[in-house]
FIGUTI-432575 format. One record per residue (C-alpha): y, z, x. Coordinates in steps of 0.2 Angstrom, whole numbers, padded with zeros to 4 digits. Layout:
+-------+-------+-------+
!    py !    pz !    px !
+-------+-------+-------+
!     Y !     Z !     X !
...
+-------+-------+-------+
END
This chain:
+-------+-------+-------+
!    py !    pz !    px !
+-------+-------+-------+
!  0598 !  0478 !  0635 !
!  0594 !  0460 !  0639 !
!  0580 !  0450 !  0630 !
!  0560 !  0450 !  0637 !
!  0555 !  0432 !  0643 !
!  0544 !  0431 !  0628 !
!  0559 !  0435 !  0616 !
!  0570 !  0424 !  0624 !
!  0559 !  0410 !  0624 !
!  0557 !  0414 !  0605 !
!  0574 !  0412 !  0602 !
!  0576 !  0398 !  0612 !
!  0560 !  0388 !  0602 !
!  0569 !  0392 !  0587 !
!  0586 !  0387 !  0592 !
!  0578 !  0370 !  0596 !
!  0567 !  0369 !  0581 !
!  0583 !  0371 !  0571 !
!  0594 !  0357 !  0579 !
!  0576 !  0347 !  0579 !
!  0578 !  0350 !  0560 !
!  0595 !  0347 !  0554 !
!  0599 !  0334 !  0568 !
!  0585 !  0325 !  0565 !
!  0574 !  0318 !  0582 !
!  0582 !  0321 !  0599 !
!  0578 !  0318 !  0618 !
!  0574 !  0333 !  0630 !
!  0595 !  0329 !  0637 !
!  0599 !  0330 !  0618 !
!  0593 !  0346 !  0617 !
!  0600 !  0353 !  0631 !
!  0618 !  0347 !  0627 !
!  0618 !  0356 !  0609 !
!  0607 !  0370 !  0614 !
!  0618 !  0372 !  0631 !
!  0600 !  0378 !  0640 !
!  0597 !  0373 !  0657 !
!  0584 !  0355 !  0661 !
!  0570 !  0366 !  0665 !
!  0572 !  0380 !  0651 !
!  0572 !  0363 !  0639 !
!  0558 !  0353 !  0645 !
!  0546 !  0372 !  0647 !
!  0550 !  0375 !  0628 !
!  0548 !  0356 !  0624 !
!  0531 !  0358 !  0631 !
!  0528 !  0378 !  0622 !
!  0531 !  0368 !  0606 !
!  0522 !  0353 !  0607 !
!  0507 !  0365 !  0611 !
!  0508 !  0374 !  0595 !
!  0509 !  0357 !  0585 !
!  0528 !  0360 !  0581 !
!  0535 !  0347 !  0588 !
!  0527 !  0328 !  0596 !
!  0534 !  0314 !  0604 !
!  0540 !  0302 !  0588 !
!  0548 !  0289 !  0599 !
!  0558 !  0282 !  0615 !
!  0580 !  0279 !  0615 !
!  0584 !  0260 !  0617 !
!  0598 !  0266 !  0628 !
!  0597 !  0252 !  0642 !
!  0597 !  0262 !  0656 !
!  0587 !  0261 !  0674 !
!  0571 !  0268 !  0674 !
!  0562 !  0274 !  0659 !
!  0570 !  0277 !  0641 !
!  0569 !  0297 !  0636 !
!  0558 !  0300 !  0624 !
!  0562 !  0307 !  0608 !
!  0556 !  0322 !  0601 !
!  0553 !  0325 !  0580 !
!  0547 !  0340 !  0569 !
!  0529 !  0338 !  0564 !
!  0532 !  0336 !  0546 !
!  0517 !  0335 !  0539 !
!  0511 !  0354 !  0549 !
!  0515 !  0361 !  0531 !
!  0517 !  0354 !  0514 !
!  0527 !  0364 !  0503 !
!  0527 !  0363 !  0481 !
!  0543 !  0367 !  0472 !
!  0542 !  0370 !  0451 !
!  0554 !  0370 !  0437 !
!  0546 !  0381 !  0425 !
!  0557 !  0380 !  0408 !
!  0551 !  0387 !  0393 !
!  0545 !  0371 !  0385 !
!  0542 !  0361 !  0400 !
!  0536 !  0360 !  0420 !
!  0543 !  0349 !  0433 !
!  0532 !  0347 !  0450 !
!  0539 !  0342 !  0466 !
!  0527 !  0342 !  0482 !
!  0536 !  0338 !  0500 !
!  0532 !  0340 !  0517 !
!  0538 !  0354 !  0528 !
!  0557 !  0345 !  0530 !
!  0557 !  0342 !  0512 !
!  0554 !  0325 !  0510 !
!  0548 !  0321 !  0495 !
!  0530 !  0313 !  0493 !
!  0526 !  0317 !  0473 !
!  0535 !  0323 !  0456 !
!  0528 !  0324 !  0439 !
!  0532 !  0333 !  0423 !
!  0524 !  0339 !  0409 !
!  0530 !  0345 !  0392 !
!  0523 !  0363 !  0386 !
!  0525 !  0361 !  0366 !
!  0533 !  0373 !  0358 !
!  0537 !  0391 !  0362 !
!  0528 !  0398 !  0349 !
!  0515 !  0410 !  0359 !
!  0528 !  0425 !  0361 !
!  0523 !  0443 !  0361 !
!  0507 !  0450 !  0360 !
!  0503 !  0436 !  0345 !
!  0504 !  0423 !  0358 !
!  0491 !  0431 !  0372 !
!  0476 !  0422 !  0370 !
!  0487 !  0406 !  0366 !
!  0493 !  0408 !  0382 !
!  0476 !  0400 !  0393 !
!  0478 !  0384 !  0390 !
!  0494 !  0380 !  0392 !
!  0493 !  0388 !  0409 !
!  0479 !  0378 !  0414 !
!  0488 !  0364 !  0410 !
!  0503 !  0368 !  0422 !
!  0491 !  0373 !  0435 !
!  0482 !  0355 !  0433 !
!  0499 !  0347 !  0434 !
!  0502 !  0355 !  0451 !
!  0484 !  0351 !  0460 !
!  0484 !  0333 !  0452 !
!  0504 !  0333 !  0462 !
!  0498 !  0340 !  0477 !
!  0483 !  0327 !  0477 !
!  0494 !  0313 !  0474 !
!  0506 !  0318 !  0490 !
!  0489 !  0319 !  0501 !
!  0494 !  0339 !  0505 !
!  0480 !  0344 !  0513 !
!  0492 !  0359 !  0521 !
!  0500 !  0368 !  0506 !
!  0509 !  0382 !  0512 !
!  0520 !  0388 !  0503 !
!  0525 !  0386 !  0483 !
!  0542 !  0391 !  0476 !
!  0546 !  0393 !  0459 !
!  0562 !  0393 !  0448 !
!  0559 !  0402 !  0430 !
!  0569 !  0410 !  0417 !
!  0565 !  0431 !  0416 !
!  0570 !  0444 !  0427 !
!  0562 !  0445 !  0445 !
!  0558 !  0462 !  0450 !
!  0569 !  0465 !  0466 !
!  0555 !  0477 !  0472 !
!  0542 !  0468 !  0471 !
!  0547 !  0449 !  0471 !
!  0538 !  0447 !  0453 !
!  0541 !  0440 !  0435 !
!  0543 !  0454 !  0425 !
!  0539 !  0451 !  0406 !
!  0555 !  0449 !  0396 !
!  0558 !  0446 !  0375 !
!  0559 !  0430 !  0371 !
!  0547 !  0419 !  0383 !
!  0532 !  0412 !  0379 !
!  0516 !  0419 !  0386 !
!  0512 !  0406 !  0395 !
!  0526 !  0406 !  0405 !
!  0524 !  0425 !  0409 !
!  0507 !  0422 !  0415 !
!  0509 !  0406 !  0424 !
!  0514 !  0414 !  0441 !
!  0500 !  0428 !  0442 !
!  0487 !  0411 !  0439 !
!  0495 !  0403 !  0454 !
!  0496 !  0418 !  0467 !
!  0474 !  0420 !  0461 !
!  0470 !  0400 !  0463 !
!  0481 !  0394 !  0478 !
!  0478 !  0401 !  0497 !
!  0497 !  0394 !  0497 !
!  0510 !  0408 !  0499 !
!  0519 !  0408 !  0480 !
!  0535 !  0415 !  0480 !
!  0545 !  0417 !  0462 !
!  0565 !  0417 !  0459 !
!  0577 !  0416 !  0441 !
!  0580 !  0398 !  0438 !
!  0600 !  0400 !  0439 !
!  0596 !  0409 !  0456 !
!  0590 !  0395 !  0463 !
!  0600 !  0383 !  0454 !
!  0616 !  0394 !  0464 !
!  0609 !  0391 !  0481 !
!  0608 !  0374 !  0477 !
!  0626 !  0370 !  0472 !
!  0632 !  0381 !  0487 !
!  0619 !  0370 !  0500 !
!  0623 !  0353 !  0493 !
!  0634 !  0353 !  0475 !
!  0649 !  0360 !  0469 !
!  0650 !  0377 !  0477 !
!  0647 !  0369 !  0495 !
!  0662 !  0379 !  0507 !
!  0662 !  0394 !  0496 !
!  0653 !  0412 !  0499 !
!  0660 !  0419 !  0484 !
!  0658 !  0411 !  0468 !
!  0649 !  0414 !  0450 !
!  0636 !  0400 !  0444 !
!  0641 !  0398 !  0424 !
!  0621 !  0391 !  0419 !
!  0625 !  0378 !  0403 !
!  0609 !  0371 !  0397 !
!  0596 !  0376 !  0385 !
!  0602 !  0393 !  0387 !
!  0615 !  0402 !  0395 !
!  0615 !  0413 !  0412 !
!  0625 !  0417 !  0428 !
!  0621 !  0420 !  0447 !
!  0630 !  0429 !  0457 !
!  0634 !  0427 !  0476 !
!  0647 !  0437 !  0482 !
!  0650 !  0439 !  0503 !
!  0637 !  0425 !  0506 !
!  0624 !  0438 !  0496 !
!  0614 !  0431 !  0481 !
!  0616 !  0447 !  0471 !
!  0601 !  0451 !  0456 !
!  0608 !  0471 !  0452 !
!  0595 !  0484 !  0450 !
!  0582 !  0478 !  0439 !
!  0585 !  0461 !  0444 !
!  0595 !  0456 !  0428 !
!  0613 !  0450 !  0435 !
!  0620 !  0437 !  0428 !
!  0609 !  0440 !  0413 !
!  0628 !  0436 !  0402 !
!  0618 !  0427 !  0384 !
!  0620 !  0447 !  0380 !
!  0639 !  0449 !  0384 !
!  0647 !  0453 !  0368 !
!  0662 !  0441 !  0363 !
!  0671 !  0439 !  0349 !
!  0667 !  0424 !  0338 !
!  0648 !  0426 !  0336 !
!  0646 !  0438 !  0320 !
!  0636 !  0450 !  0327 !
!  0632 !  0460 !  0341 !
!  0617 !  0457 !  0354 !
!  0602 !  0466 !  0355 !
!  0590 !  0475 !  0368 !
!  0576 !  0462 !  0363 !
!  0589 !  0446 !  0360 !
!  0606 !  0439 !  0363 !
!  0608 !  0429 !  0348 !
!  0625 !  0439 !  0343 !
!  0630 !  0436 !  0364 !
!  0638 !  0423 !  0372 !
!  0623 !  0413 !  0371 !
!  0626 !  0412 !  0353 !
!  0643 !  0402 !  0357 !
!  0638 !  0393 !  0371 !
!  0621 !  0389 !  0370 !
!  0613 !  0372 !  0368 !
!  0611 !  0372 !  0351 !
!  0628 !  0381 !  0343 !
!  0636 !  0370 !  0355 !
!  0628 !  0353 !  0345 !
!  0633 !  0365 !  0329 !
!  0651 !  0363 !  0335 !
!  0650 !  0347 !  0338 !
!  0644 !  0342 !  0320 !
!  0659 !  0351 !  0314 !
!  0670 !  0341 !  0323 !
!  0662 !  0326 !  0317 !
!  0654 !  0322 !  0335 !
!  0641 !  0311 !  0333 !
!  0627 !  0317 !  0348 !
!  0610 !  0307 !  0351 !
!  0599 !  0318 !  0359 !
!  0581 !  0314 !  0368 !
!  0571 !  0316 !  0381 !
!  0572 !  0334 !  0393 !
!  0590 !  0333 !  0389 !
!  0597 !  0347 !  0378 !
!  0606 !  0343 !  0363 !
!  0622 !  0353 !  0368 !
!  0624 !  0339 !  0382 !
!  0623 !  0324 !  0374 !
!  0637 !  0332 !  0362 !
!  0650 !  0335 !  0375 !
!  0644 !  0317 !  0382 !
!  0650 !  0310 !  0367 !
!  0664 !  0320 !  0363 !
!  0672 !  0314 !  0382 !
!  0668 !  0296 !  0375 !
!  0676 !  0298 !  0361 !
!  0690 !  0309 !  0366 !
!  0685 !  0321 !  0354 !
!  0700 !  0335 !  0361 !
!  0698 !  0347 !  0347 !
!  0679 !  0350 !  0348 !
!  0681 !  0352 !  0370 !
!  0696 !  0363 !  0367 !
!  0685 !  0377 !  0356 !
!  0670 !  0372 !  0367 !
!  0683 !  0375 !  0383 !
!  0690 !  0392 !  0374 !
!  0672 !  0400 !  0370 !
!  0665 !  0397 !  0387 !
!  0680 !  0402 !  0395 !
!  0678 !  0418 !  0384 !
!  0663 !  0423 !  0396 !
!  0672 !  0416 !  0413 !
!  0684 !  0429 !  0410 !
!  0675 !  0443 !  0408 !
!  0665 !  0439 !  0425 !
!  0683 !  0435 !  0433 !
!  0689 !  0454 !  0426 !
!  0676 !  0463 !  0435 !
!  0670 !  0451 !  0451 !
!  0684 !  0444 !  0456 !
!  0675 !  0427 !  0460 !
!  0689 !  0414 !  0465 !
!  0679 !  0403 !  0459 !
!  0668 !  0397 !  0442 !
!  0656 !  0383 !  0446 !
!  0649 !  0376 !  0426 !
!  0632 !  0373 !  0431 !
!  0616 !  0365 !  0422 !
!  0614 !  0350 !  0411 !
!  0630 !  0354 !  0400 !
!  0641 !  0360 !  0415 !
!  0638 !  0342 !  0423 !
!  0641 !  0332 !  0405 !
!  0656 !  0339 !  0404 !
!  0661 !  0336 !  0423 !
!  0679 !  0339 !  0430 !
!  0686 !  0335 !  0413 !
!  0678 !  0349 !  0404 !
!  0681 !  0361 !  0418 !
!  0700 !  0359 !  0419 !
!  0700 !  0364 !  0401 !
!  0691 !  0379 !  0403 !
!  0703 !  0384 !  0421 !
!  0717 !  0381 !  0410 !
!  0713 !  0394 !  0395 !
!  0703 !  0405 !  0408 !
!  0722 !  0407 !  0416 !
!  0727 !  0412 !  0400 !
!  0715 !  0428 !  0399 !
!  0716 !  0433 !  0415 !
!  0728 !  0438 !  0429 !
!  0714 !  0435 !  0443 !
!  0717 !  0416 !  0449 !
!  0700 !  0408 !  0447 !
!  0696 !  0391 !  0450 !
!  0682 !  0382 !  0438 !
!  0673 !  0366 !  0446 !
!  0661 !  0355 !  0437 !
!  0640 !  0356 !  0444 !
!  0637 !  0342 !  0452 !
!  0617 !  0343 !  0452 !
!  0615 !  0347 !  0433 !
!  0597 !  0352 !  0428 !
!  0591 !  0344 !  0442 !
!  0598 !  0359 !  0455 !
!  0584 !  0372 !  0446 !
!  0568 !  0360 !  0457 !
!  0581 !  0358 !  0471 !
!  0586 !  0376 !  0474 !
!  0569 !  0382 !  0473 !
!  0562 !  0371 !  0487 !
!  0578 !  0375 !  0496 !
!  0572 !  0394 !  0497 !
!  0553 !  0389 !  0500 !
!  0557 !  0377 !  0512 !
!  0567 !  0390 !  0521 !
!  0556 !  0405 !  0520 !
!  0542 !  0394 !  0527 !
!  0551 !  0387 !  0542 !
!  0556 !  0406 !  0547 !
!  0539 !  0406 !  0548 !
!  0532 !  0392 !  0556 !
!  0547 !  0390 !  0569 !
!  0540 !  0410 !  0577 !
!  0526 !  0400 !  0587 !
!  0519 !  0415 !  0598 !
!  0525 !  0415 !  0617 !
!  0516 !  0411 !  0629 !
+-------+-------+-------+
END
């Protein structure tokens, strides 16, 4: 059955809207060349958007031609404003842009220590998340976003698939748990909340390592340790929304055995920030730490300086340990070593861990090093607001 008018001309608007976007400003011939519409189906939808307040004139070609030059048409950036956070458990990062994702503000703030967990920590919880909630108006006010439509938020936790929320989960601090609900009651903005090495996955497939590829497994080395999961183009969270939740995969090596409420006999207990600067101080590695940056990153900074090959071969055989276990069930292709320590130890470090991950598994799976670091957790979660609120905006209403 063919289209209505109205539907075609919605599909139209948002076929131009997207090459508007990613092209960046075009003239009406522009548009009819990558859109392959007719002169009159263009200039009729250039006119539909420029009436909803999508799209305005931003300029004229210098082509030297006869006549006049063609004007060129842009994407009203500041229609919307959009706020991306970092919520870590001991700190929160604030990035306010406009509806293209330009940037227009940043600022951070440390949160203290984590010491307000269970149901001790509920009444500590108020003003730390008043604070973060300060952090993100005095942001919004500094970028002039008098539009805030939507905010995106990258966490730790599990997000409930059903619902789209923070569930609570052992081992964060209250604050942290309540800091979404305190957004979603102060802002008219849409708030929209997604695991930090989710995000962090979207981001290296858009823009870092895992760009060409719609299979591959985000291996999450920072302050902790996680995995996400996109298979067949598909971010995949399982049931409850904890895949990738690997801290808890029992491995050899750690002693113990994980629990229902912590991980600290898991993988996390090998490759987690802190037994990873543990290993380091064995191997006699000298690491100054400081800063955001965890201490498990500026260990395998120095131990590549110093060509400390005994401390990144262990390091390279225990995170390979969890690599291929993922490889044995998914079948990935392909291990991107992701967050700050992932990016420390760049392509060096991830050729050792390829090389022993051959070794434990008959599945050929190729490791790359992240190539936006910590930094891909801010970036990935304005990636997924930026997108959920153009598919939005870009449905203007026919006329």
């Amino acid at each position: 059955m063919p289209a209505s008018p109205s539907t075609a001309r919605a599909i139209n608007d948002r076929l131009a809207l997207r090459f508007l976007r990613d092209e960046g400003p075009l003239t009406a011939g522009q548009l009819k060349t990558l859109t392959g519409l007719s002169r009159p189906t263009v200039a009729d939808l250039v006119e539909r958007l420029r009436h909803t307040g999508l799209v305005r004139v931003v300029g004229e070609t210098g082509a030297q031609r006869r006549g006049p030059n063609a004007k060129l048409y842009g994407i009203v950036a500041d229609r919307a404003h959009l706020a991306a956070l970092d919520v870590r458990t001991d700190s929160v990062t604030v990035l306010v842009t406009d509806l293209l994702g330009t940037e227009l503000a940043r600022a951070s703030t440390p949160m203290g220590e984590p010491d307000g967990k269970g149901t001790d920590g509920a009444e500590e919880a108020g003003p730390a998340v008043e604070r973060a909630v300060a952090l993100l108006e005095r942001t919004v006010a500094e970028a002039g976003a008098t539009r805030l439509h939507s905010v995106g938020i990258g966490a730790p936790g599990l997000i409930d698939p059903a619902t789209g929320e923070l569930r609570d989960s052992g081992g964060l601090p209250w604050w942290h748990r309540r800091l979404v609900a305190a957004l979603q009651q102060r802002l008219t903005a849409a708030v929209q909340v997604e695991n930090e090495t989710n995000v962090a996955a979207i981001a290296e497939q858009r823009e870092g390592a895992a760009r060409g590829r719609d299979t591959f497994v985000l291996l999450w080395l920072g302050q902790g340790v996680g995995a996400a999961l996109v298979l067949d183009g598909r971010l995949r969270r399982g049931a409850s929304g904890g895949a990738g939740e690997i801290g808890f995969l029992p491995v050899p090596g750690t002693g113990g055995l994980p629990s229902a409420t912590g991980c600290d006999g898991g993988f996390h207990a090998l490759t987690g920030s802190a037994a990873i600067a543990r290993l380091a101080a064995r191997h006699g590695v000298a690491a100054e730490g400081g800063g955001t940056e965890p201490a498990g990153a500026a260990a395998v900074r120095a131990a590549l300086a110093a060509g400390a090959d005994g401390f990144l071969d262990e390091l390279a055989g225990r995170i390979a340990l969890g690599a291929a276990a993922v490889s044995a069930v998914l079948d990935p292709g392909c291990v991107v070593l992701g967050g700050e320590i992932g990016r420390a130890g760049g392509a060096a470090l991830a050729a050792r861990v390829e090389e022993r991950l051959a070794g434990l598994s008959p599945l050929r799976t190729e490791v790359r090093a992240g190539a936006l670091g910590g930094g891909a957790v801010l970036r990935g979660a304005l990636l997924t607001v930026r997108d959920a609120a153009q598919e939005q905006l870009f449905a203007p209403e026919p006329r």
